[in-house]
PAGU-54973 format. One record per residue: z, x negated, y negated of N, C-alpha, C, O in turn. Coordinates in steps of 0.02 Angstrom, whole numbers, plus 50000, padded with zeros to 5 digits. Atoms other than C-alpha are relative to their C-alpha. Last residue first. Layout:
N
ZXYZXYZXYZXY...
END
This chain:
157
500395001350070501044983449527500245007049939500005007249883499415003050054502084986049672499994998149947500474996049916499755006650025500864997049766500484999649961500765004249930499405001850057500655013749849500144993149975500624990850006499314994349992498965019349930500734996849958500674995349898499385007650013497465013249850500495002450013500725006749976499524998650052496205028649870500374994150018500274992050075499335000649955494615024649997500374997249951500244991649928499784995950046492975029449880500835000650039501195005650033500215002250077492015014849932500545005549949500695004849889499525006550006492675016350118499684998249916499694992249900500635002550014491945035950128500464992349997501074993149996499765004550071493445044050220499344995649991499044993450040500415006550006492855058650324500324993649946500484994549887499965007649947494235070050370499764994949973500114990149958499675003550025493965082450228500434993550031500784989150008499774997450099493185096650322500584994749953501154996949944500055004250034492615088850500500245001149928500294996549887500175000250056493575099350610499704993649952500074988749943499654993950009494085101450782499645000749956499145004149971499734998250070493275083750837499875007349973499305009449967500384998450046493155081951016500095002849937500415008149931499934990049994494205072651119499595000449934499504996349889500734997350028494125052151151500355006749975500965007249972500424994449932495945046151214499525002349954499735003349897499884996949956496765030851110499385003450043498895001050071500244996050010496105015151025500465005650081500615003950139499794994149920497385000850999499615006249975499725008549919500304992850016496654986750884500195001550071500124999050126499834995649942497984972050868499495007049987499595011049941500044990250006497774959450713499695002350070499204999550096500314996949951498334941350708499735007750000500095012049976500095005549927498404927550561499835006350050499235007750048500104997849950498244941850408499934994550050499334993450059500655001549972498704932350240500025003750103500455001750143500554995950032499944933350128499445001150044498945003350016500215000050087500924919650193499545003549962499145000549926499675008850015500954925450363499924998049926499575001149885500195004550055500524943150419500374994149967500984994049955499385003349994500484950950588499734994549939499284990249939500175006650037499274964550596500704997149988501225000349981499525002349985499364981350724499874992249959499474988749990500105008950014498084991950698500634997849992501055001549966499445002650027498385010550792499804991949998499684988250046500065009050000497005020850833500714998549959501025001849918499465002750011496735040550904500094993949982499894990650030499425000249984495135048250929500574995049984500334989749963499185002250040494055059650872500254995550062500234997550120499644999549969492165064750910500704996549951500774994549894499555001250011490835075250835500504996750016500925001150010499274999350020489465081350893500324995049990500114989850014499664995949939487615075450890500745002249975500935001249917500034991550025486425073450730500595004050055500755010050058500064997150057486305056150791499735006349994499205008550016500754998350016487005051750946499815002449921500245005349888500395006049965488635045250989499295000550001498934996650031500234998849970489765051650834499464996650049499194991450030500365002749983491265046850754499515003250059499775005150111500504993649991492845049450700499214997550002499064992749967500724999950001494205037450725499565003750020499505005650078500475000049952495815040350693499405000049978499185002149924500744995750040497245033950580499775002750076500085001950128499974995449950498785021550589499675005349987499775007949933500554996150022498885005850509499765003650055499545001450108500174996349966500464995150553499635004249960499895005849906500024993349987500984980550466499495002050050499094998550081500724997350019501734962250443499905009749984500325013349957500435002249981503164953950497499374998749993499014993850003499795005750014504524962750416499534994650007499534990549960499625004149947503484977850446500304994749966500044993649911499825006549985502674990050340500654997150025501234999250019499405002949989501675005250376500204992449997499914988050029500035007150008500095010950316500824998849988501154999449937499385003850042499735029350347500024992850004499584990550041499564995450016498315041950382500614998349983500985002149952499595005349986496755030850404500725007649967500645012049925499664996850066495195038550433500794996950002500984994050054499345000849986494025025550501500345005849957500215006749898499644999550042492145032350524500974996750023501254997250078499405002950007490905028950620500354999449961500224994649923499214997350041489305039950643500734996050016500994997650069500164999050052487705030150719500345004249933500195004249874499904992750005488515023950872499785002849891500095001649839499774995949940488005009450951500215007249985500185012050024500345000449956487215000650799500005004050082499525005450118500764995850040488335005750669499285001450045498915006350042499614994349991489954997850779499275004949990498985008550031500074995449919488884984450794500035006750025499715010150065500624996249993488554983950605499755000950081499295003950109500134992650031490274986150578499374999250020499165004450046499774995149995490954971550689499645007049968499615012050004500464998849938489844958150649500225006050016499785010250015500735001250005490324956050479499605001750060499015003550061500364993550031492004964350499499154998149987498735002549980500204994749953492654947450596499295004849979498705004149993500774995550009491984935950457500035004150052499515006550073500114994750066493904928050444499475002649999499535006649953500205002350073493934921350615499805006349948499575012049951499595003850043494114924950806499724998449917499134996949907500355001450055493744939050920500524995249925501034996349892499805004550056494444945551074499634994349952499334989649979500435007749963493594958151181500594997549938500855001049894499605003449949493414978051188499964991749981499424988849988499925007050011492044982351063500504995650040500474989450039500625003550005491954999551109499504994250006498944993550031500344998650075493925001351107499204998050032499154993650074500094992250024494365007151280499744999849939499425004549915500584996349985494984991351312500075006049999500595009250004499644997949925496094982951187499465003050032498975004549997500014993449993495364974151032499925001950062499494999650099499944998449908496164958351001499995007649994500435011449974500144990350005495714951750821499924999350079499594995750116500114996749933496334932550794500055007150006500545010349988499594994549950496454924550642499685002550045499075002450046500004999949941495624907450617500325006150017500545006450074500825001649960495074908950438500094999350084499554999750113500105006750002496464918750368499674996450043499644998650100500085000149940496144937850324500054990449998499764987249954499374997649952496614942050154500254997650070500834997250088499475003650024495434930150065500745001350046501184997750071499895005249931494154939950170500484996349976500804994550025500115007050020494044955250057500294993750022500904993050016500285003949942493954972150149499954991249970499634987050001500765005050013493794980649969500074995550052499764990350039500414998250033495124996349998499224996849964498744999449935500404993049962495734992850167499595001149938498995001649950500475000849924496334974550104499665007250014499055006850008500465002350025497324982149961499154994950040498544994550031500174993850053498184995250046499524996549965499004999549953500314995849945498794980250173499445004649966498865003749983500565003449984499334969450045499445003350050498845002250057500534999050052500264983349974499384994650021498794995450007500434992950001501044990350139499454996649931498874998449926500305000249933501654969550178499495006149984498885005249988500755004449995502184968450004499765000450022499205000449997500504999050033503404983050037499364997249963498875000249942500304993949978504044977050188499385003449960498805004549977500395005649961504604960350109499275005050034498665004050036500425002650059505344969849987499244998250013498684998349986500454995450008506174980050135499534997249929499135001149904500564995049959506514966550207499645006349974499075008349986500435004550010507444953650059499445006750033499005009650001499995003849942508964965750055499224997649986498915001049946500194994749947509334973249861499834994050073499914988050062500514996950013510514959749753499605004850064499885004950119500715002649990511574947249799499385003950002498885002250033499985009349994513214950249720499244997050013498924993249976499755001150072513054970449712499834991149976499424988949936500534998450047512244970349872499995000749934499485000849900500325006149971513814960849952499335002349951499204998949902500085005750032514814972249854499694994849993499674990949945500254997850109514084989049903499864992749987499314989949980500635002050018514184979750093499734999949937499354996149907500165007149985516074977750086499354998349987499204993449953500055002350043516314995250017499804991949991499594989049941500424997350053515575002350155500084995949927499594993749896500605003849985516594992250280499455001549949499094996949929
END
């Protein structure tokens, strides 16, 4: 059976998914690092679960316009840190936590998030925010990610 597949991949070359996969992480990687709406397509749909802040469903490419300076507005520390960027046949998964505080000058908090985007010709149609359990942040020492200085994670370029 082994040799059956070699050949098949011999004949037709590597499998389409993980190609497919790895576009998915670079479009992704490139989106997180300048947020640029091209990515996002004008009617997608952002469903953020409850427990997130923002709870609610939300439509169109200018989410992040309203979004951050709510976010900014309710809590005066918000940070995404993002710890991997997974891809899907489909799309990807962006998986981090959020740090963030509810007063200013106050502690610290953490918790858990998983984005969930389903991408279509290049382009973000739905995205999934899952926030977990609050708890208080252990450490700030190299957590913070500034979003101007957020590294490009692996591309195909």
């Amino acid at each position: 059976m082994t040799l059956v597949a070699r050949l098949l991949r011999y004949l037709f070359g590597p499998s389409k998914a993980p190609l497919l996969e790895d576009l998915h992480v670079r479009l992704l990687n490139d989106w997180i690092s300048t947020l640029d709406d091209s990515f996002i397509h004008p009617i997608c749909t952002w469903k953020l679960t409850e427990g997130h802040p923002w709870a609610g469903v939300y439509e169109g490419r200018h989410f992040y316009d309203y979004y951050w300076p709510a976010i900014s507005t309710t809590y005066p520390g918000w940070q995404e840190v993002i710890q991997e960027v997974i891809g899907t046949s489909i799309g990807g998964i962006v998986v981090g936590h959020y740090l963030f505080q509810s007063t200013t000058n106050g502690p610290w908090y953490t918790a858990p998030f998983t984005h969930f985007y389903h991408i279509a010709n290049h382009q973000a149609v739905t995205v999934r925010f899952f926030m977990g359990e609050i708890s208080p942040a252990s450490s700030l020492s190299g957590q913070v990610i500034n979003w101007s200085a957020l590294p490009v994670f692996y591309s195909l370029n």
